[in-house]
N, C-alpha and C positions, 0 to 999 in steps of 0.2 A: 558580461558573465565572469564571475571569479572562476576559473581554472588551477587546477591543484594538477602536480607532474603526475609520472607514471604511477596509474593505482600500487605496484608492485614498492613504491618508495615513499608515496604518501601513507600507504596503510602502517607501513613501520613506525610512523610517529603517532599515530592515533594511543599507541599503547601508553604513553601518558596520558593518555585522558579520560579523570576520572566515570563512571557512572553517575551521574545527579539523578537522583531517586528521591522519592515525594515518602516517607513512614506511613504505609497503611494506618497506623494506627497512632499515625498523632494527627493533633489538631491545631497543630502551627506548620505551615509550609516553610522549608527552608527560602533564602533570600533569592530571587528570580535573578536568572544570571540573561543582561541584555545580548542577543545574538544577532541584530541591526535589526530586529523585526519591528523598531519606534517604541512609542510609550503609548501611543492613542487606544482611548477606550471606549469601547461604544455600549450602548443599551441592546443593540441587535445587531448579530455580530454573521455575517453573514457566508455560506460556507458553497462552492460550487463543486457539483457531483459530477464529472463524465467521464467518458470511457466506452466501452462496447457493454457486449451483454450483461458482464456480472454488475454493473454499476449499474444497469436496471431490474435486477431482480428476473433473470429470465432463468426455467423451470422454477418458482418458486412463488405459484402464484396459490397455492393457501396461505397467505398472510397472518401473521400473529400479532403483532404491535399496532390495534386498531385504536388504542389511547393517551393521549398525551399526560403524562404522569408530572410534566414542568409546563412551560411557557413556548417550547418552543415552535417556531413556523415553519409554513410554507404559501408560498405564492398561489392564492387559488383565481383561474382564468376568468370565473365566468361563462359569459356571453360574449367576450372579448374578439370572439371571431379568429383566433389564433388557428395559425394553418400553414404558413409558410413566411419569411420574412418579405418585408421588415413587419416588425411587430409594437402594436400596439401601447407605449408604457403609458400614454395617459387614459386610458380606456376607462371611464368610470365603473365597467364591472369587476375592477380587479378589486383584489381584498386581500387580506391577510388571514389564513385558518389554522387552527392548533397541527405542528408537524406528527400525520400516522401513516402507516401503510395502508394502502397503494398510493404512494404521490400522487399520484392522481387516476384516471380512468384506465386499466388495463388497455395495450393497444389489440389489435383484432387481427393485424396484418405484420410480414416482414418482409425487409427490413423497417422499420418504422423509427421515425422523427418526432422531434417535440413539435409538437404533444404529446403525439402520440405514440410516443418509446416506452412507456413502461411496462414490464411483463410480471411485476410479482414484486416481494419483498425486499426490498434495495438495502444496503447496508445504512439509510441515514438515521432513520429514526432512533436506531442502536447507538449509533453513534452521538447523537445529538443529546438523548438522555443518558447516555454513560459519562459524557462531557457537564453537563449538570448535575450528575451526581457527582461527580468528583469537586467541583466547586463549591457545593450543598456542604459537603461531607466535611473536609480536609479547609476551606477556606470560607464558610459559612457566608456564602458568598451567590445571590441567584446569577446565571447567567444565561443567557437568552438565543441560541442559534440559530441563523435565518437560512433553510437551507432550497439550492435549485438546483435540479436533476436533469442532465440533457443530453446524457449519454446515447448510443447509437449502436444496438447489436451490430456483430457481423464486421463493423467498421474499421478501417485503419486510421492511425494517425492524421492522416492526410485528409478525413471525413469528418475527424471534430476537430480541427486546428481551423485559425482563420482565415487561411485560403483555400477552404475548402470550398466547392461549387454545390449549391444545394439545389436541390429536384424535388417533387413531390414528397419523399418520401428518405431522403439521406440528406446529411450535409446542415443542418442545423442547429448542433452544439454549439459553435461559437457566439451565433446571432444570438440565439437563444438564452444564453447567459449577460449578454450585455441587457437583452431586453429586459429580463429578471431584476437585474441590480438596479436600473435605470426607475424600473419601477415600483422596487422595495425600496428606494432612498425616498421617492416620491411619497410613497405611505407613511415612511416614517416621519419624514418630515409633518406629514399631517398632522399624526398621532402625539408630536412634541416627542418622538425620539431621536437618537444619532445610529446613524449605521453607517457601518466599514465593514470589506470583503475580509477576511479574516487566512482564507486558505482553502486552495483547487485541491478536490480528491481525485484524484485520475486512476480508478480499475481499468486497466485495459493490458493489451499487447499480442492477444493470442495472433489476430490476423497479422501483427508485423513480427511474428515468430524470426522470421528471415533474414528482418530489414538490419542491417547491418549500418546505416545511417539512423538508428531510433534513438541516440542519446541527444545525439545535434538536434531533431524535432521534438524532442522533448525541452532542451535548453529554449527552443525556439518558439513552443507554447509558453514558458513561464515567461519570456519574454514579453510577448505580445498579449497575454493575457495582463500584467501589471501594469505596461502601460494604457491600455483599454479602458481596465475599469477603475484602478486610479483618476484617470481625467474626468472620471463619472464623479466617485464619490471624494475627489480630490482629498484622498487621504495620501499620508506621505508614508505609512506604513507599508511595507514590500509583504506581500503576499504569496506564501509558501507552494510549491506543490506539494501535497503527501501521497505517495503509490505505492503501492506494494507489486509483490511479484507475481506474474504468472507462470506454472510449471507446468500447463498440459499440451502445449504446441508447440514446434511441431506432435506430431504425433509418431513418430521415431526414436532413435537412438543418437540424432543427432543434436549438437547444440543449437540450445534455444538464444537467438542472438538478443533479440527483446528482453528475453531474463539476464543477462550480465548487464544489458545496460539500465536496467531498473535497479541494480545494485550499484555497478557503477557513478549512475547519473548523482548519486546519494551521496559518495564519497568527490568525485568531483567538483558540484556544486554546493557547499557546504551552508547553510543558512537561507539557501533556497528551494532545493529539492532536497526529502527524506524520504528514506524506503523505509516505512513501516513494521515489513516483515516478509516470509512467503504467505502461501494459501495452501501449501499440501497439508494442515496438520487439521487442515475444517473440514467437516461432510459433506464429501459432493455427492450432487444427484449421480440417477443411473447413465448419463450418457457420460460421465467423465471429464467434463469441462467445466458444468454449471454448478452452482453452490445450491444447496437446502436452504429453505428458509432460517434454520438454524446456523448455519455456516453462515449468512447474508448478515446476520444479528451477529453474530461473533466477531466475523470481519471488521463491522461498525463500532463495535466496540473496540475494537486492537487500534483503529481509526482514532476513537474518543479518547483511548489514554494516551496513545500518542501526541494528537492536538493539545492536552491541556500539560503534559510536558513541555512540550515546544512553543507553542501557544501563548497559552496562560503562566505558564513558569517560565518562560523562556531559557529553559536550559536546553544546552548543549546537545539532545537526546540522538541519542546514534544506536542503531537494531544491533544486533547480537550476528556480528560479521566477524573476519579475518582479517587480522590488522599485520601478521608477519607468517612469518613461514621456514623452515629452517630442517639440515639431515644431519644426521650422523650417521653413516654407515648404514644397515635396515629400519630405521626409526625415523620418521618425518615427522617433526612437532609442527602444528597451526596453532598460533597464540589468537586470541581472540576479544575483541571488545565485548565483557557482557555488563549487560544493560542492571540486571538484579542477578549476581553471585548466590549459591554455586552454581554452574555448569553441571545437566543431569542426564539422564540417559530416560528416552519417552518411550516404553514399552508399546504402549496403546496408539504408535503409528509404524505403521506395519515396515519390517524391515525390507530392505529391497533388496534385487539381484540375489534371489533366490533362484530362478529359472535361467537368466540368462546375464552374460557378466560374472557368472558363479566364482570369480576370482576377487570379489569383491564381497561376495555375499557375510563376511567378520568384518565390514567394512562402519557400518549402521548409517549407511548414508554417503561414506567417503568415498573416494574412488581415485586409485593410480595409474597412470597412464607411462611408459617411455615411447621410443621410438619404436619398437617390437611390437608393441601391443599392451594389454592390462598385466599389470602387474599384481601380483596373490598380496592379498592383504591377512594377515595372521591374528592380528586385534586390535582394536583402537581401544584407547586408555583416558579417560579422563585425568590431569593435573593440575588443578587449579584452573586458571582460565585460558589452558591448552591443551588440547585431546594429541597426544601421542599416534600415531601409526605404526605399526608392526607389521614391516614387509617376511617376507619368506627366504627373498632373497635381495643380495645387492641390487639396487636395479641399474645401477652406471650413473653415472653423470648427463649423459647428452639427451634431452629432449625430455627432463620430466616432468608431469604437470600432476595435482594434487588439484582435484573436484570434487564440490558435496551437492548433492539432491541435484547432478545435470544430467547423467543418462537414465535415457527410459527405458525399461526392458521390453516391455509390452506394445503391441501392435495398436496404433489408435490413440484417443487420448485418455488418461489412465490417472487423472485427476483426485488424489489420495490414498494410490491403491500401491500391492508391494511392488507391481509392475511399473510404476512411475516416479517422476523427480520427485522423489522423498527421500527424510533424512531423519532420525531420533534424537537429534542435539538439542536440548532447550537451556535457559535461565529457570532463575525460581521467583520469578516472579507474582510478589503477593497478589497484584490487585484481582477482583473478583469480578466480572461483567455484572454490570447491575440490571441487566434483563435475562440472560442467560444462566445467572447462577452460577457461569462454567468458570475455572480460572484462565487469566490471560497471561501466559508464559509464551517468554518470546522465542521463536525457532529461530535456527541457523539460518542464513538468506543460502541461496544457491550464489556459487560461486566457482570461477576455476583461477588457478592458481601456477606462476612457474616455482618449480623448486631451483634455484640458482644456483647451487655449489653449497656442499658444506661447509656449516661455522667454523 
């Protein structure tokens, strides 16, 4: 694994590095810049879903995407007798069927395994044809996604990774994707196509809110996932993880260790893991952790543009983070990587620390910390691609840290709301989700920060 020094001295050089943006509205792609992800191109191009519940679509079982609008798959079972490993890839009931919502048979029990994991509307379908429209559109170009979904409510790390111990009813993400690949190369090869695994979606982390080691098993999934399914489909192309963040667990005010290292993991593995984005800016259900079916499709989509950035254009593409940091007496600048300029202020996500933190509440998401306690925030300021801080007062030099969308105010999990890790900072990004209608502007990621000494 490529290893980059302290975030806090890596992010300072990211500021060179341009945004590579695709023109909504031309119809020549600029030139793809190689990022070691190879040259290899397949006809079905294969993409693995797992994680815990958001990655199966759990509260969001009225489904909307019951049509496939392109080409693209999914792995359908059969009669295959699938039920616990190992599992069957020559099984003459397998087949290949157009990819819609529900991947497959709602499950009926929890926590539940593949098969039977799925609770609802899952982000892929979204994803899959947002990724084909974009191909369609911009590079007149069909392309084809093979997608397997194996994720695991409830689960930590340590329940989809592949030492995990599986039981009835947990512990079968890993197998479950080998057996998928094994068996979609086997079809394709039927069918006189080529397929290659293309890129691991990983929604997860709520249950490793805690784990303070989740960057190292996260390196240590991409690991052991590429060598796995590589040997399958002996492709020499390295295969990406793309995740995004979680921001409803804990259910406190304290930091969520899962969410810095899904930012983290982003900036220190660079060309293997990407953090996509947050999830506070999508509709969650009533219980505050689960997405709406519409949230599940948006997510898929922020998924889809991101993959055919990285992916398909193979550029550089890095989410809309904090690359430095820097004081002047009450003014704390974050310079920022953004992904499509300018930097905006998002009304329609509710502000936070209105109730509680109320020293932050001019903050729109920031938040200052010394050794005392919070520090009064007076305004934040957008400048180009660095929002300004306006403290109230000097806060000292010793112990200050500078955080956006990481304390919760509200008791519980508070998944969108002004009581939870949320933040108003976005890009202006054009592109449109091509199922949702909605736009896809990229949010600030969660993040904490030291302030080191004034320039």
């Amino acid at each position: 694994m490529r290893r980059g020094p302290a975030v806090t001295l890596m992010l300072a050089v990211a500021t060179t590095v341009a945004a590579c943006r695709h023109p909504p509205d031309s119809a020549t792609p600029s030139a793809p810049k190689d990022v070691g992800v190879g040259q290899e191109v397949w006809d079905w191009n294969g993409i693995i879903g797992t994680g815990q519940s958001l990655s199966v679509g759990a509260q969001a079982s009225a489904v909307t995407l019951t049509a496939q609008p392109f080409e693209n798959l999914k792995l359908s079972l059969g009669d295959a007798g699938v039920t616990v490993p190992p599992y069957p890839a020559d099984a003459g009931s397998l087949s290949l069927v157009p990819l819609v919502e529900p991947i497959r048979p709602e499950a009926t029990m929890y926590p539940g395994a593949y098969p039977l994991n799925i609770y609802g509307e899952t982000p892929h379908t979204a994803m899959a044809d947002q990724i084909s429209a974009l191909c369609e559109h911009h590079r007149g170009e069909r392309y084809v996604t093979v997608h397997t979904v194996v994720g695991e409510g409830g689960q930590g790390i340590d329940v989809i990774d592949k030492a995990a111990a599986a039981t009835s009813n947990t512990g079968h993400a890993y197998a479950a994707s080998l057996f998928e690949v094994a068996a979609i190369e086997r079809l394709a090869a039927a069918a006189g196509k080529t397929y290659g695994v293309t890129a691991i979606v990983l929604t997860h982390g709520e249950t490793d809110g805690r784990n303070e080691n989740y960057e190292k098993q996260l390196a240590k999934l991409y690991e052991d996932y590429n060598a796995d399914i590589r040997s399958i489909t002996r492709q020499h192309r390295n295969i990406p993880i793309l995740l995004s963040q979680q921001q409803t667990c804990p259910g406190d005010d304290s930091n969520a260790a899962s969410l810095i290292s899904q930012w983290r993991a982003g900036v220190d593995h660079p060309g293997e893991i990407v953090c996509a984005g947050p999830k506070y800016q999508y509709p969650y259900a009533a219980d505050g952790i689960h997405l709406t079916a519409e949230g599940y499709d948006r997510l898929g989509e922020k998924y889809g543009e991101v993959y055919y950035e990285f992916v398909v254009l193979r550029h550089d593409w890095q989410p809309l983070q904090p690359v430095s940091v820097g004081r002047t007496g009450k003014v704390i600048t974050v310079n920022f990587h953004v992904p499509a300029p300018p930097l905006a202020w998002d009304d329609g996500v509710p502000a936070p620390h209105r109730a509680v933190h109320t020293a932050w509440a001019n903050g729109r998401g920031f938040e200052v910390q010394n050794r005392t306690g919070d520090v009064r925030i007076v305004a934040a300021a957008i400048r180009g691609n660095s929002v300004e801080i306006s403290l109230a007062d000097d806060p000292g030099p010793a112990g200050l840290v500078v955080r956006y969308a990481m304390t919760q105010d509200g008791v519980g999990p508070q998944g969108g709301r002004a009581g939870g890790r949320v933040g108003q900072l976005r890009d202006s990004d054009p592109w449109i989700g091509y199922a949702t209608k909605r736009p896809q502007y990229n949010y600030a990621l969660s993040f904490v920060l030291p302030v080191l000494s004034e320039p």
